[in-house]
C-alpha atoms as one frame of an Amber mdcrd trajectory, in Angstrom:
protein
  90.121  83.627  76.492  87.556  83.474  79.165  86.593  86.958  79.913  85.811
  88.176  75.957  83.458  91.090  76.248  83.459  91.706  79.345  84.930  95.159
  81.105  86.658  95.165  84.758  88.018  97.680  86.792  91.201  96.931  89.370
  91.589  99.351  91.683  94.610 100.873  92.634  96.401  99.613  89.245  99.254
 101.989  88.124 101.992  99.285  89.849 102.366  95.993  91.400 100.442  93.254
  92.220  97.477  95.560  90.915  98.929  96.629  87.462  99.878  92.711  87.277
  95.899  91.743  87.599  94.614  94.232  84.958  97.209  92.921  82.337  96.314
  89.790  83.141  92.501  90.195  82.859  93.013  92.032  79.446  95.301  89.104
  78.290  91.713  87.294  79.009  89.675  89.302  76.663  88.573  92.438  79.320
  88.799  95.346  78.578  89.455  97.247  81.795  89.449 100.654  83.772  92.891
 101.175  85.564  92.563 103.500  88.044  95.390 105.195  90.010  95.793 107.554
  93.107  98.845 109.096  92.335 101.096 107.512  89.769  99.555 108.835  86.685
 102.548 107.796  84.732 102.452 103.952  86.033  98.534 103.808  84.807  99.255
 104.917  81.332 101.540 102.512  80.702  99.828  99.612  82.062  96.640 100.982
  79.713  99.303 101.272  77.094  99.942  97.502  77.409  96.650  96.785  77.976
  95.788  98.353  74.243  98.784  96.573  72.327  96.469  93.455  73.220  93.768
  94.842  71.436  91.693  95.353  74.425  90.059  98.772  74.971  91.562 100.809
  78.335  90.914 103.680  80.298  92.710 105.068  83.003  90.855 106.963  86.044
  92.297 108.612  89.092  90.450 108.727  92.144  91.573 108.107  96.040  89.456
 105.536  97.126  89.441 106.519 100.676  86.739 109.747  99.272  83.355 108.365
  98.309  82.530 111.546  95.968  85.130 110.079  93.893  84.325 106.866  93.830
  81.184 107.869  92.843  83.323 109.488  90.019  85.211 106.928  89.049  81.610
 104.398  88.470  80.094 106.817  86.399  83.325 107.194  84.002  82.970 103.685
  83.481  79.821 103.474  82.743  79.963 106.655  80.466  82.993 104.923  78.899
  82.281 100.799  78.826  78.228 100.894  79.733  78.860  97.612  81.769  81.297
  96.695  84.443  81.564  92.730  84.869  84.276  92.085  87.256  85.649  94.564
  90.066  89.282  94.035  91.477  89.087  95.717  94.925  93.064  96.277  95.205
  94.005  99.232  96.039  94.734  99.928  99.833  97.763 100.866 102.193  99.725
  99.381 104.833 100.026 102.420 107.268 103.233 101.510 108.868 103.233 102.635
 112.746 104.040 101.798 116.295 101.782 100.427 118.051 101.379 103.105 121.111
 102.283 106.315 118.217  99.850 105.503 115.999  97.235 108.823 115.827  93.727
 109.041 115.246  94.507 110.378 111.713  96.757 107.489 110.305  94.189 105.120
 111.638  91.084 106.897 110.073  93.335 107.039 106.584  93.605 103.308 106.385
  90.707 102.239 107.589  89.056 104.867 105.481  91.314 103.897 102.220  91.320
  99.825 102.421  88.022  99.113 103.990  85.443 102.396 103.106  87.043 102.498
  99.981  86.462  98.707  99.324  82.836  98.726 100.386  81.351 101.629  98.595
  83.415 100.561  95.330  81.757  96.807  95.713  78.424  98.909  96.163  78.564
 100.886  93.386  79.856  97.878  90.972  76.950  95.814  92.606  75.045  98.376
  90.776  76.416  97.924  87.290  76.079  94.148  87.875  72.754  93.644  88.866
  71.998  95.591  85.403  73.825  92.830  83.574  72.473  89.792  85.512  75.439
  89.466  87.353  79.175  89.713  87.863  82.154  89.195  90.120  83.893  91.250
  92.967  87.438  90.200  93.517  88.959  91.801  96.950  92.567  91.427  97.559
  93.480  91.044 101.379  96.803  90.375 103.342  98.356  87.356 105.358  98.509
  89.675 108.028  95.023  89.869 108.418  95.251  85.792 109.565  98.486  86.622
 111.926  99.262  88.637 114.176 102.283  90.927 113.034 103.964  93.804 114.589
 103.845  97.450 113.099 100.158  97.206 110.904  97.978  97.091 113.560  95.042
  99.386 111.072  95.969  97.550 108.354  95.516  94.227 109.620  91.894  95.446
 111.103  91.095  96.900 107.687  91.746  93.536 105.956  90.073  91.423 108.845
  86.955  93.628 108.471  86.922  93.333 104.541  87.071  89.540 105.663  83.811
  90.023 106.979  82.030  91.961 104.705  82.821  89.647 101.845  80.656  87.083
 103.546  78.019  89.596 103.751  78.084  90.967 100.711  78.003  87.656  99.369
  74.451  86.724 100.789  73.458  89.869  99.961  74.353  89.967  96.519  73.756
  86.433  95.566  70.277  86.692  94.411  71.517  89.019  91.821  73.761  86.739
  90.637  77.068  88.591  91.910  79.672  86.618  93.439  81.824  87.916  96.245
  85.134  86.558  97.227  88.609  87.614  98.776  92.141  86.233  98.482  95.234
  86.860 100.488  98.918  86.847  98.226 101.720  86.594 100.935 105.005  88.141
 100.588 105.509  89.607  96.769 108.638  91.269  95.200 106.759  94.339  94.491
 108.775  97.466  93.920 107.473  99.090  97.676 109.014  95.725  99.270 111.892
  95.515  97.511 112.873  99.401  98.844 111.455  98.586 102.375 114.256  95.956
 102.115 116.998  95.250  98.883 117.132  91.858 100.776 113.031  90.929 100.698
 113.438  87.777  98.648 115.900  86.221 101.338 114.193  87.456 104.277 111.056
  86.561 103.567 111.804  83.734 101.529 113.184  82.042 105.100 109.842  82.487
 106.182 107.636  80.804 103.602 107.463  76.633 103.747 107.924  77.298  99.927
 110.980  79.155 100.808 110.008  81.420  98.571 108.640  85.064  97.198 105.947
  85.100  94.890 106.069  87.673  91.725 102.866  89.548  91.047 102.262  87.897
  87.915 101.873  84.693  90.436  98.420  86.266  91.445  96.919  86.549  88.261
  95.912  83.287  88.237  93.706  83.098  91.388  91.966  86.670  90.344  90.996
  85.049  86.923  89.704  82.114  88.519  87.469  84.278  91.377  86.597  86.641
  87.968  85.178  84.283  85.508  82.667  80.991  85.349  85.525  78.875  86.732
  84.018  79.544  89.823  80.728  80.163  89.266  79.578  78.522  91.970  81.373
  79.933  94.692  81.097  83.030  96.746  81.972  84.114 100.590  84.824  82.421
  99.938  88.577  83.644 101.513  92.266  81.711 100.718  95.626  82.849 100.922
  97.922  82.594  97.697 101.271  82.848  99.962 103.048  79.682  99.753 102.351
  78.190 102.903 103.244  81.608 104.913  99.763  81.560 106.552 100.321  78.047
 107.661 103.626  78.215 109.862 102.995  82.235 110.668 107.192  82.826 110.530
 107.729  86.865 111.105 111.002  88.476 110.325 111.041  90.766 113.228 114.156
  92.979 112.191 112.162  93.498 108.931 108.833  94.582 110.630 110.858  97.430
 112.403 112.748  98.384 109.751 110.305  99.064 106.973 108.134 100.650 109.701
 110.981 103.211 110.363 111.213 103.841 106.619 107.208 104.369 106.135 106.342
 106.781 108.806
């Protein structure tokens, strides 16, 4: 196990391709803060897992897109671990619109939620690190951030701009010995999907060179790598984990509509 003694926190971790990364980082050795917005339930049971490992958990809520409680959420960790070592920046939301009815409010709450939320998170585990020589920051980004698709218009500007600031915050960081790095899963059978449309694995699947959907568990893999010595000598760094999707840039524009109409 390659992360024994260590702590992380994933962000936004009570379901899906989040809950996914803090099992698999506890099945590593972390122990690890799961912290939720809204499904308290969803948490709990991913901490419950989390414990039958052996691994210490606690679960946190705080909305992301408020600083004052993200402030919160560092100091419960700190009171409750001493230490953070690796930060999953996961948590965000897609904020499903048309392009020419999207409202100043809708745009503020994503940009505020995936972007705000994932800087002064970074910042405040930057703090933590640099108090234990080091450490990894994991953000988790979107294929639609590298193509343009219909609908997500704040969403794919969030992602682009955490794009970005990863490379910053990797110079910046680096002489504390804290890596920064992003990756981008493409199309997952995730609960939200799978209710957007009971058809997702086709109709993606068509779209993807590996003519496939991923599962979540199909991202733990890439986070361990970005979280531990396996790449210790890498930082700034963005790929996409999507099957090819980002390559041939397929859309399924029935799809786009459809789970827009759903989300408003």
């Amino acid at each position: 196990m390659k992360l024994i003694g260590k702590t992380a926190l994933v962000t936004g971790s009570s379901k899906g391709i989040g809950a996914a990364l803090a099992i698999g980082l506890a099945r590593e050795g972390a122990d690890v803060a799961v912290n939720y917005h809204g499904d308290k339930a969803g948490a709990q049971a991913v901490a419950d897992s989390i414990k039958e490992m052996g691994r210490d958990a606690i679960v946190i809520q705080a909305d992301i897109s408020d600083v004052d409680a993200i402030y919160d959420m560092f100091r419960t960790v700190k009171d409750r671990f001493g230490r953070l070592d690796v930060l999953i920046n996961n948590a965000g939301i897609t904020g499903w619109t048309d392009l020419f009815e999207i409202t100043r409010e809708k745009w503020d709450h994503v940009i505020n939620t995936n972007m705000r939320g994932t800087f002064f998170c970074s910042l405040e585990a930057a703090r933590m690190m640099r108090e234990n020589a080091g450490g990894s920051i994991v953000n988790i980004s979107t294929n639609c951030a590298a193509l343009g698709v219909k609908n997500l218009v704040a969403y794919a500007s969030s992602k682009g701009g955490i794009h970005a600031m990863t490379k910053q915050l990797a110079v910046e960081l680096a002489p504390y010995h804290i890596r920064v790095n992003t990756f981008a899963p493409g199309p997952v059978n995730v609960k939200r999907n799978l209710a957007d449309d009971p058809n997702y694995r086709d109709t993606w699947g068509d779209m993807v060179p590996m003519k496939r959907t991923a599962d979540a568990e199909e991202m733990i893999g890439p986070a361990v790598f970005l979280a531990t010595e396996d790449s210790s000598f890498m930082t700034g760094q963005l790929f996409y984990v999507d099957g090819g999707w980002s390559i041939q840039g397929k859309i399924p524009e029935e799809y786009m509509d459809t789970a827009m109409k759903k989300n408003v």
